[in-house]
VMD Tcl script that draws the C-alpha trace (Angstrom):
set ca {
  {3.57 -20.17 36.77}
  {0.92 -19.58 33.80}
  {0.82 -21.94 30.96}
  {-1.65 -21.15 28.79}
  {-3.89 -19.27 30.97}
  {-4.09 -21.24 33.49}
  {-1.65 -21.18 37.10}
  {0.30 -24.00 38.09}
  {1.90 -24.53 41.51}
  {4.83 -26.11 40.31}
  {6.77 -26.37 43.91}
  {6.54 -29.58 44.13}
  {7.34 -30.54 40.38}
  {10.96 -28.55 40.14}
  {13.33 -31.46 41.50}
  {11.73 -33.95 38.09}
  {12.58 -30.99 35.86}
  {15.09 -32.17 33.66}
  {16.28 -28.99 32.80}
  {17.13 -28.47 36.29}
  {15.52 -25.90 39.10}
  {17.18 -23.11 37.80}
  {15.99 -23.59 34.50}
  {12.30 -24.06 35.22}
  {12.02 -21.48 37.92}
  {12.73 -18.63 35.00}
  {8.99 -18.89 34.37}
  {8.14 -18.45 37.78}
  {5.14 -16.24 38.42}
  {4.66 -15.21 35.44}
  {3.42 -16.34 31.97}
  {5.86 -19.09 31.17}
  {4.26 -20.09 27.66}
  {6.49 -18.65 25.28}
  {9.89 -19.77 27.51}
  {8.17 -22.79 27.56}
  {7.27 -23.38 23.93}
  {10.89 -22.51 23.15}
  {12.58 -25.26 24.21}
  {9.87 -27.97 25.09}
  {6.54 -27.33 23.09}
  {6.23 -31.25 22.46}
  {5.89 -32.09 26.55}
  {2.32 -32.34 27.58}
  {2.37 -30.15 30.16}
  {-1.63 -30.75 30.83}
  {-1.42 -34.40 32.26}
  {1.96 -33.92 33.75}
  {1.05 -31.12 35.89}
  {-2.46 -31.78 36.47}
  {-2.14 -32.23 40.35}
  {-0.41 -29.00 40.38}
  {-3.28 -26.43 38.62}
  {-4.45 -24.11 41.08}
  {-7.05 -22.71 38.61}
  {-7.53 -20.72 35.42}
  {-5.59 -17.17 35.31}
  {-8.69 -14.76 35.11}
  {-6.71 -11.51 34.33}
  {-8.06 -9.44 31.64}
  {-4.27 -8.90 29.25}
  {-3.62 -12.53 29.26}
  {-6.82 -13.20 26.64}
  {-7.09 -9.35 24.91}
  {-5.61 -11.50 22.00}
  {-5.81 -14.88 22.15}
  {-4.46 -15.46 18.62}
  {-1.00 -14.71 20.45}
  {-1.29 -18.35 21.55}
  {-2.06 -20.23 18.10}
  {-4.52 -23.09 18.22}
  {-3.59 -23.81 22.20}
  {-7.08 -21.85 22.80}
  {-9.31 -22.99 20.32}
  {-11.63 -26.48 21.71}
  {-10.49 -29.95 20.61}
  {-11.40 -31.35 17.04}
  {-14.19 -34.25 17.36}
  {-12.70 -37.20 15.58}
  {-14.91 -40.43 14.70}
  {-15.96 -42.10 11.84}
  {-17.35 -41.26 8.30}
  {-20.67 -43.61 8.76}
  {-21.45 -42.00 5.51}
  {-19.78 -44.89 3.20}
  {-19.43 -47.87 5.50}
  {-21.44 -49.62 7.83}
  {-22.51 -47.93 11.20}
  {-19.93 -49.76 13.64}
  {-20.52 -50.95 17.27}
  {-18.12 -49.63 20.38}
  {-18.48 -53.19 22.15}
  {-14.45 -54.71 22.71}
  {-12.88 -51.74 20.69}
  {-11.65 -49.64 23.89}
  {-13.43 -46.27 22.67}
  {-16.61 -46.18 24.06}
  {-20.01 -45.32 22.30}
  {-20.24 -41.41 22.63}
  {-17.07 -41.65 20.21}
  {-19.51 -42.71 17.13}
  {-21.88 -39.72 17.47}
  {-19.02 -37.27 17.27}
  {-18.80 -35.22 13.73}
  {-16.53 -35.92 10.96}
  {-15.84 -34.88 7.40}
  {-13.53 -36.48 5.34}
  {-10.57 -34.21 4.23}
  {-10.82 -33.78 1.05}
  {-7.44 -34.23 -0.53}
  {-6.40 -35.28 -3.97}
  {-5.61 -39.27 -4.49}
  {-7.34 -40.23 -1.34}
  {-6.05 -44.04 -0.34}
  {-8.34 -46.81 -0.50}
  {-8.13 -50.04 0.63}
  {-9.76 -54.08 -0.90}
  {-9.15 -57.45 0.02}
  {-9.33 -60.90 -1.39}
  {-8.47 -64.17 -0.09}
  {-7.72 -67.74 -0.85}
  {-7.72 -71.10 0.86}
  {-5.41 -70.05 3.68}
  {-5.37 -66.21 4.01}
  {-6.57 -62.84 3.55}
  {-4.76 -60.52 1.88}
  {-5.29 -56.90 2.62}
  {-4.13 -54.14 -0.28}
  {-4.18 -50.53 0.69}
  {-3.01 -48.34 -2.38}
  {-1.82 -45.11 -0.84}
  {-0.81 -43.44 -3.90}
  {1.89 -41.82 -2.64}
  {5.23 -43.48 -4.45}
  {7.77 -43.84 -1.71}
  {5.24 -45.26 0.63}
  {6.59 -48.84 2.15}
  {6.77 -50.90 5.09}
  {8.72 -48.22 7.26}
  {5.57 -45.91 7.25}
  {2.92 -48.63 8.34}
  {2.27 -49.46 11.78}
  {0.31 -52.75 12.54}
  {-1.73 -53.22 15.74}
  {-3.65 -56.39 16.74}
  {-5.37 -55.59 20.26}
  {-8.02 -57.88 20.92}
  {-7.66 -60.08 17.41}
  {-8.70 -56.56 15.68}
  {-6.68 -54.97 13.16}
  {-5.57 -51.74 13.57}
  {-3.66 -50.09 11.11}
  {-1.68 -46.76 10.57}
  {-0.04 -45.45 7.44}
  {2.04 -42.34 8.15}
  {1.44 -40.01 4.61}
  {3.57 -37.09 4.00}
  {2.48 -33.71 5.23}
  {1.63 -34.39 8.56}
  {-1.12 -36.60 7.37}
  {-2.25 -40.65 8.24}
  {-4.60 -43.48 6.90}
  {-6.21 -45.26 9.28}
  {-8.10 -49.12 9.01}
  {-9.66 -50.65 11.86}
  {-11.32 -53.78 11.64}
  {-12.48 -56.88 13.72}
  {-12.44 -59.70 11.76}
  {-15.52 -61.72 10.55}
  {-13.19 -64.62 11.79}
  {-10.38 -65.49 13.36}
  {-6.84 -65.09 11.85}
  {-3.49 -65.46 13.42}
  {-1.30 -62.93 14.62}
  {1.59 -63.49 11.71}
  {1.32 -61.00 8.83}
  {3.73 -60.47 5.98}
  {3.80 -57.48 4.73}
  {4.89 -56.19 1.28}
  {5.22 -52.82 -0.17}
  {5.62 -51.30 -4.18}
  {7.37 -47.99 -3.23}
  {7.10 -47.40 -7.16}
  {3.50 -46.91 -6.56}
  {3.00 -46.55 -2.77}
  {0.95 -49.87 -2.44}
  {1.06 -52.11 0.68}
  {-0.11 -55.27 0.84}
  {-0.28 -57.55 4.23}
  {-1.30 -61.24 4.07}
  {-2.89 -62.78 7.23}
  {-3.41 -66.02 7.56}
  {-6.60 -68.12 8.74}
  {-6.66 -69.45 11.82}
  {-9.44 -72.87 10.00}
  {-8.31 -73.27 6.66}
  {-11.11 -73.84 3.45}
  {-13.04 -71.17 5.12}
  {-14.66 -68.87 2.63}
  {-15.55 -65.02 4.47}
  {-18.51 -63.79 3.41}
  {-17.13 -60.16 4.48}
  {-13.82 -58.89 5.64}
  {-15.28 -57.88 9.04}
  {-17.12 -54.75 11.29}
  {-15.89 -51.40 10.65}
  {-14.56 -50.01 14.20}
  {-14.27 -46.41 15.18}
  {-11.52 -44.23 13.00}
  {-11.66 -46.96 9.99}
  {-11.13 -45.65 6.71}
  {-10.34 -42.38 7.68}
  {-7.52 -39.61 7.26}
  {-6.40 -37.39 9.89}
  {-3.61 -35.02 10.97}
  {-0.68 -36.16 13.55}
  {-1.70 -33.39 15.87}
  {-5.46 -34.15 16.10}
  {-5.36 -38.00 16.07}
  {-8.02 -39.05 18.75}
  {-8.57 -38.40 22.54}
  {-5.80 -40.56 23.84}
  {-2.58 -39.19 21.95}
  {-0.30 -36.73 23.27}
  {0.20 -33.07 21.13}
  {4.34 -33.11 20.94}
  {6.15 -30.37 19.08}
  {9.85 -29.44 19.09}
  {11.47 -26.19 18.99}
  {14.91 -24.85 18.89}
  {16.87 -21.37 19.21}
  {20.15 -20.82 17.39}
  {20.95 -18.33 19.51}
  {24.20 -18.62 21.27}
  {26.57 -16.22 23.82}
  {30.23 -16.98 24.95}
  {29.20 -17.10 28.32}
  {28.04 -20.72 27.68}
  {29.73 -22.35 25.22}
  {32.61 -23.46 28.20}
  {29.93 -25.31 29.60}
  {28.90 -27.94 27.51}
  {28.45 -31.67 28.10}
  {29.35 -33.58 25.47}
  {27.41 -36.91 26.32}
  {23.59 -36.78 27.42}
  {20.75 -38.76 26.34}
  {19.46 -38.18 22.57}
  {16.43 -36.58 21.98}
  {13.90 -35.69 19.84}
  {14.24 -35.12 16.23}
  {13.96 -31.42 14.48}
  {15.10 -30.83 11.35}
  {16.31 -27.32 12.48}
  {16.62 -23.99 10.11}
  {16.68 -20.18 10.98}
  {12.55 -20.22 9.83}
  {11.87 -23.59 11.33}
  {9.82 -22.59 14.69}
  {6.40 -23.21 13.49}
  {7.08 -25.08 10.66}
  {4.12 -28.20 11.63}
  {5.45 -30.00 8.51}
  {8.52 -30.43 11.29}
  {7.84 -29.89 14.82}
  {4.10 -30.85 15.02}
  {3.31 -34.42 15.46}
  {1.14 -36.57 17.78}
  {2.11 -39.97 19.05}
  {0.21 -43.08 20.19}
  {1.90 -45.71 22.73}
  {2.15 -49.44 23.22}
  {2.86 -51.58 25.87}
  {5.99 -53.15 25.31}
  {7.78 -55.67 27.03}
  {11.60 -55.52 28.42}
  {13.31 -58.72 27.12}
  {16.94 -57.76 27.85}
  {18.97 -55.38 29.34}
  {22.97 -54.86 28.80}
  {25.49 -52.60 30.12}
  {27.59 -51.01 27.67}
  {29.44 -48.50 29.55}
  {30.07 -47.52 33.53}
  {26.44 -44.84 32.66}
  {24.53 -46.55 30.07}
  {22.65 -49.54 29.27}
  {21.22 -51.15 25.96}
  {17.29 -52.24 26.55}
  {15.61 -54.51 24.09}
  {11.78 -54.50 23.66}
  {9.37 -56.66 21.89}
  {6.57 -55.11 20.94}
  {3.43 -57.79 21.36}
  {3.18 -60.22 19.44}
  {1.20 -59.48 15.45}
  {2.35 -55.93 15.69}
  {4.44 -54.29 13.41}
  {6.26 -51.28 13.44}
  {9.74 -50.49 11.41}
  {11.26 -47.04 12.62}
  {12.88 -45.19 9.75}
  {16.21 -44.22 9.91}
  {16.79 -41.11 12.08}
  {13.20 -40.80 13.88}
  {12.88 -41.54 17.36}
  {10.90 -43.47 19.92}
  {8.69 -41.78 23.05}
  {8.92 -44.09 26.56}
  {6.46 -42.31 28.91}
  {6.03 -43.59 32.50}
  {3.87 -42.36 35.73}
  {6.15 -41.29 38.86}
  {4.74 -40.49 42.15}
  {1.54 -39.64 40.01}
  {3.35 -37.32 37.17}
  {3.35 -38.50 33.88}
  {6.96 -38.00 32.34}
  {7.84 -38.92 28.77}
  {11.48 -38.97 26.85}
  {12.60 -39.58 23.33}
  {15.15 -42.06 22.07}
  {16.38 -43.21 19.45}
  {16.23 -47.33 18.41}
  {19.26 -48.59 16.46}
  {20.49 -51.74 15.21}
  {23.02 -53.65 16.35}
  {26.38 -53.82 14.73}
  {27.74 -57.21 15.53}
  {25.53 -58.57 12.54}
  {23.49 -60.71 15.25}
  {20.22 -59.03 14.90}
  {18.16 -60.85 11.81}
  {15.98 -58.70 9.35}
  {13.10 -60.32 10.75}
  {13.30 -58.71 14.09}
  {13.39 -55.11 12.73}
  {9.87 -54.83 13.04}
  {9.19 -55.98 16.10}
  {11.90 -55.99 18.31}
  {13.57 -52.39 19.62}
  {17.13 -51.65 20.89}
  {17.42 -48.49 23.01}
  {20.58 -47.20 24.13}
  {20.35 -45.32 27.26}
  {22.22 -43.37 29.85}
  {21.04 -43.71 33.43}
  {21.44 -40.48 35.57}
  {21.48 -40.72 39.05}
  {19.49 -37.46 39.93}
  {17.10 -38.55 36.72}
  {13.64 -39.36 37.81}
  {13.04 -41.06 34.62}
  {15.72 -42.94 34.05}
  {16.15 -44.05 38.01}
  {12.55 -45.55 36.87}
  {13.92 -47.72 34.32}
  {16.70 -48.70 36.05}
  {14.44 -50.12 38.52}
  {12.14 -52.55 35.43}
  {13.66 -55.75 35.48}
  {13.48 -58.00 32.55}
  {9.82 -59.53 32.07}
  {7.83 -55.66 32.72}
  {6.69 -53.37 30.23}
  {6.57 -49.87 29.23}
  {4.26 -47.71 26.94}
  {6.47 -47.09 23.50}
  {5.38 -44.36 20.91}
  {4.94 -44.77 17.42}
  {7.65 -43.51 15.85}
  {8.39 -39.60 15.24}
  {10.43 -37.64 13.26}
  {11.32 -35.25 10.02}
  {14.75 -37.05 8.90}
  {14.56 -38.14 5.31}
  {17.72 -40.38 4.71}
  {16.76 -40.38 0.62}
  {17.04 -36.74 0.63}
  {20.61 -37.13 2.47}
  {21.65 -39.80 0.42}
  {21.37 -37.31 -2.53}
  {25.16 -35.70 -1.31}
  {28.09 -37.94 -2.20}
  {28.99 -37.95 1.37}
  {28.46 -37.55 4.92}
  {29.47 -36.06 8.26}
  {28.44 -36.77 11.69}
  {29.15 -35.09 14.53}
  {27.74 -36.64 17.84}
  {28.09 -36.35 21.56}
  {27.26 -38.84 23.52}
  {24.65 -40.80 22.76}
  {24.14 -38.40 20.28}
  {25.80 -41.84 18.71}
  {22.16 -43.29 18.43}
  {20.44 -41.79 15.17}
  {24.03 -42.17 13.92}
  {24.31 -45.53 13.60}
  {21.15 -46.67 11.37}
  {22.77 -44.06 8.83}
  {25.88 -45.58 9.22}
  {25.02 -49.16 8.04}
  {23.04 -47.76 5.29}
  {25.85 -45.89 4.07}
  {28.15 -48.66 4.92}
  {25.92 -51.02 3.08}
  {26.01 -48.77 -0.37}
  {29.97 -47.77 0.28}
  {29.29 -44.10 1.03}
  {32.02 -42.54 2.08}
  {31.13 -41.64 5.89}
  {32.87 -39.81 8.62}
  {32.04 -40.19 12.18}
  {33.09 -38.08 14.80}
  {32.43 -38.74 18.88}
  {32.71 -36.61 21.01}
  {32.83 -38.13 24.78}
  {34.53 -37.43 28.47}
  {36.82 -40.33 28.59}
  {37.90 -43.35 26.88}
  {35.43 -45.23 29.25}
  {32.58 -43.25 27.76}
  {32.66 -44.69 24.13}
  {30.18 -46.42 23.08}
  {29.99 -49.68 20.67}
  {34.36 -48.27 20.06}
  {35.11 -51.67 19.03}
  {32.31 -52.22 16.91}
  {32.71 -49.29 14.74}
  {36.48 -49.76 14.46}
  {35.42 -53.43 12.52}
  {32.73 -51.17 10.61}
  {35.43 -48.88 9.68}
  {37.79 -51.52 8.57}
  {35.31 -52.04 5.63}
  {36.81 -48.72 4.09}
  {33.65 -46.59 3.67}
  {33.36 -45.44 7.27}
  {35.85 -43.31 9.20}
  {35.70 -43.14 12.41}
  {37.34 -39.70 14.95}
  {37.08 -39.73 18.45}
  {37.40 -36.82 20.41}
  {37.77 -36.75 24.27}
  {37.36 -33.63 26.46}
  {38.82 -35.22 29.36}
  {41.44 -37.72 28.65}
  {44.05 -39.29 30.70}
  {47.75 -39.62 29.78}
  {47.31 -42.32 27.28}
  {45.24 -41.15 25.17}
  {46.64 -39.83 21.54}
  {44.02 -38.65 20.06}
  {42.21 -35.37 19.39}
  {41.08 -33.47 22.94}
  {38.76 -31.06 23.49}
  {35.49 -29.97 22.45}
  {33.86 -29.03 19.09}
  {35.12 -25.92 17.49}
  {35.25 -24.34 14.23}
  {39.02 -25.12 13.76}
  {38.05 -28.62 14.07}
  {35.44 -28.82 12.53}
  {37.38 -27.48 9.48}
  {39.69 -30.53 9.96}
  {36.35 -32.70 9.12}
  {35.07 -30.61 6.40}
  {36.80 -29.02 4.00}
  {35.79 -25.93 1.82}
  {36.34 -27.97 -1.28}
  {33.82 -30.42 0.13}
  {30.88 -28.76 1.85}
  {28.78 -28.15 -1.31}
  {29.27 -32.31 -1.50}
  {28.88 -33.40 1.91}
  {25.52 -33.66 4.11}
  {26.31 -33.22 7.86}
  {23.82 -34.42 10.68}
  {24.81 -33.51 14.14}
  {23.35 -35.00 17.83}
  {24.00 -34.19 21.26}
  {23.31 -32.09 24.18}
  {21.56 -28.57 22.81}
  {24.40 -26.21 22.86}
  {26.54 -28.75 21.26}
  {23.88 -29.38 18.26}
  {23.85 -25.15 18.25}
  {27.94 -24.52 18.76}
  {27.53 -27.46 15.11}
  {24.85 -25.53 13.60}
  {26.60 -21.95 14.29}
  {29.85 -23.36 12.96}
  {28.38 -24.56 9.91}
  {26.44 -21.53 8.81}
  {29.63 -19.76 9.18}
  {31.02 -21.95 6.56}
  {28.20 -21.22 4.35}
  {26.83 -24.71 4.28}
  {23.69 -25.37 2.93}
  {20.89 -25.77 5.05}
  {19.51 -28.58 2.65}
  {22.46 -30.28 3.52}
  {22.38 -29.78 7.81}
  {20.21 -31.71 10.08}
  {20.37 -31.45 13.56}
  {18.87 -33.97 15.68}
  {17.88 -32.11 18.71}
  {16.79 -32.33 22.33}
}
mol new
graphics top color blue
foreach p $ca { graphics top sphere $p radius 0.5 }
foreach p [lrange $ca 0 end-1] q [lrange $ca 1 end] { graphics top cylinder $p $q radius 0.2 }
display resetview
């Protein structure tokens, strides 16, 4: 198979396809780039079938016009630092090597650039970065201490982030509160000083990428380009076969323009090692992991993005996408939402990936993303209320909405979609959230046994018109999750009611 010029011999890759053999083997000798940028742009293809290149494709058609393939052709973007306003920084301890400092770089130039200052007292340092962006808070900063350092990133609209990285002219401690002004976009974190009554001179030496701005996609050397893509096509001949429980996926905020869009399906993520601190089973199939990120780091995913685990498997490297949510049993405190993760996951016996994590035990770790996605829950908290529709553990970027909405008395209406009764996940817990008055709660089963006396079947416009009523769809923002051709049967259904496409988000594999 070719992908982007270059052939792959991808025999002995097809059984870890998670698309199946079938699926994969339509690209077989031949160009596979635009089958493959249809429904999986985001994978990076390079390291996961490195061992299988045979060698670049020299045949003349394939590069008459190599604007056919975008930016895939054109050489990497040098990222380093601008040595032009602070001091010239040293690569010893920060993990990046020398040769990084000599590489290039101009500062984008973009209106109400963020700065940063400091000042400190007694017993801490307090570090103010004023983004300028009102809306900015603790959600889009993500707090790194490898090595003592401090390594900061501020996600900025537009595809854009701030970056600080500093090693300290002493030492501090790993605890940092952080503080945000979303009036005004400023955050503020407060370390504190490992020897009290010490006065710093300075806050520290600049390391590589400090004080700089760069785009998701072209973040440094050791990120991964991800992109997701979706078709809204659908024929008859498949809608009978849909699953209606798989593991949730990556986020797209999906339209009939949206391939393309990189304000939505271009991002690039970063990954820390993060350690497995408990593992329950919820049903027969899935599991609910919790990981602590080390300890000093920070990192609050917003409501509706998702999470990257990647792992290496008989020398392949294989990432997927979940969602984190919160518990519902009110046991989790606020001060664990930035540091500890809860991942609910089905485990598939034929899946390479999840076979691997059902092997971790409690104790190992696993490289997590930074989080990812296009949801804004402001923007859907502008209709007066809301319909889900999920399949599955299409359930995940469900429930963070859920307790927000919950939490303001939004009227909400969830819908799940599963097999069996056995398949429902966290059933008793939403029945208590529902008994609260704001949240309804529908299950739908597509194979249910003789006591069940509920609605059967899969999603269809009929039903869906039992969930959302002409009088109400000009009101009412719907978000659907689930296996692909359920989020497209949701998406088709909807556009045939004339809903707004402000008002639709589907998350999507």
């Amino acid at each position: 198979m070719v992908y982007p010029g270059a052939v792959y011999n991808i025999s002995h890759y097809c059984e870890f396809h998670p698309g199946g053999i079938a699926e994969i083997m339509r690209g077989a000798g031949k160009d596979g780039t635009r089958l493959f940028n249809e429904v999986h742009r985001w994978v990076n293809y390079d390291s996961m079938l490195k061992k299988c290149l045979v060698g670049k494709l020299v045949t003349e058609s394939i590069f008459k016009s190599p604007a056919q393939y975008g930016n895939l052709l054109a050489p990497p973007r040098a990222v380093g630092t601008n040595l032009s306003t602070v001091n010239k920084p040293q690569a010893s301890n920060t993990g990046f090597g020398s040769s990084l400092l000599a590489l290039p770089f101009s500062r984008p130039i973009i209106p109400n650039r963020p700065r940063y200052d400091y000042y400190q007292n007694e017993s801490s340092v307090k570090l103010s970065i004023y983004t300028r962006t009102p809306g900015i808070c603790s959600e889009h900063l993500v707090l790194e201490r490898p090595g003592g350092n401090i390594r900061i990133t501020v996600y900025l609209p537009s595809n854009k982030l701030y970056r600080l990285h500093i090693a300290p002219d002493l030492k501090l401690l790993l605890s940092c509160k952080i503080q945000s002004a979303v009036s005004t976009g400023k955050l503020e974190l407060e370390f504190l000083k490992s020897e009290k009554g010490l006065k710093w001179t300075q806050l520290g030496k600049f390391l590589p990428q400090h004080d700089t701005i760069q785009d998701r996609a072209d973040i440094s050397p050791m990120l991964t380009n991800v992109s997701e893509s979706v078709t809204t096509n659908i024929s008859s001949a498949v809608t009978d076969s849909i699953s209606n429980s798989t593991t949730t996926a990556t986020d797209c905020q999906v339209t009939e323009t949206d391939s393309g869009n990189t304000n939505t399906v271009a991002a690039a993520t970063e990954f820390i090692q993060c350690r497995i601190s408990e593992v329950l089973s919820l049903t027969h199939d899935t599991n609910l992991y919790t990981l602590n990120l080390p300890e000093g780091y920070h990192m609050e995913v917003p409501t509706g993005h998702h999470l990257r685990l990647k792992a290496s498997i008989l020398g392949m490297e294989i990432v997927r996408s979940y969602t984190p949510v919160h518990l519902l049993d009110s046991s989790e405190s606020k001060e664990t939402f930035n540091s500890v993760l809860y991942l609910i996951i089905k485990i598939y016996k034929d899946g390479a990936f999840t076979q691997h994590l059902q092997s971790l035990t409690v104790g190992d770790t696993i490289p997590v993303s930074h989080h990812v996605g296009a949801f804004d829950m402001a923007e859907a908290s502008l209709c007066s209320k809301m319909l889900l529709l999920a399949a599955g553990t299409g359930l995940t970027p469900m429930i963070k909405i859920i307790l927000h909405n919950v939490a303001r008395d939004k009227p909400t209406h969830l819908v799940c979609f599963n097999k069996t009764q056995s398949d429902i996940l966290w059933r008793e817990e939403l029945d208590s959230l529902a008994s609260r008055g704001s949240l309804q709660v529908t299950h739908v089963l597509s194979k249910p046994d003789s006591e069940w006396a509920g609605l059967t079947g899969r999603i269809n416009q009929d039903m869906l018109l039992q969930f959302l009523s002409p009088e109400s769809k000009d009101t009412t923002f719907i978000a659907a999750c689930g296996p692909i051709l359920f989020s497209q049967l949701c998406l088709s259904y909807l556009k045939k009611m004339d809903c707004d496409d402000k008002r639709i988000h589907i998350f999507q594999e």
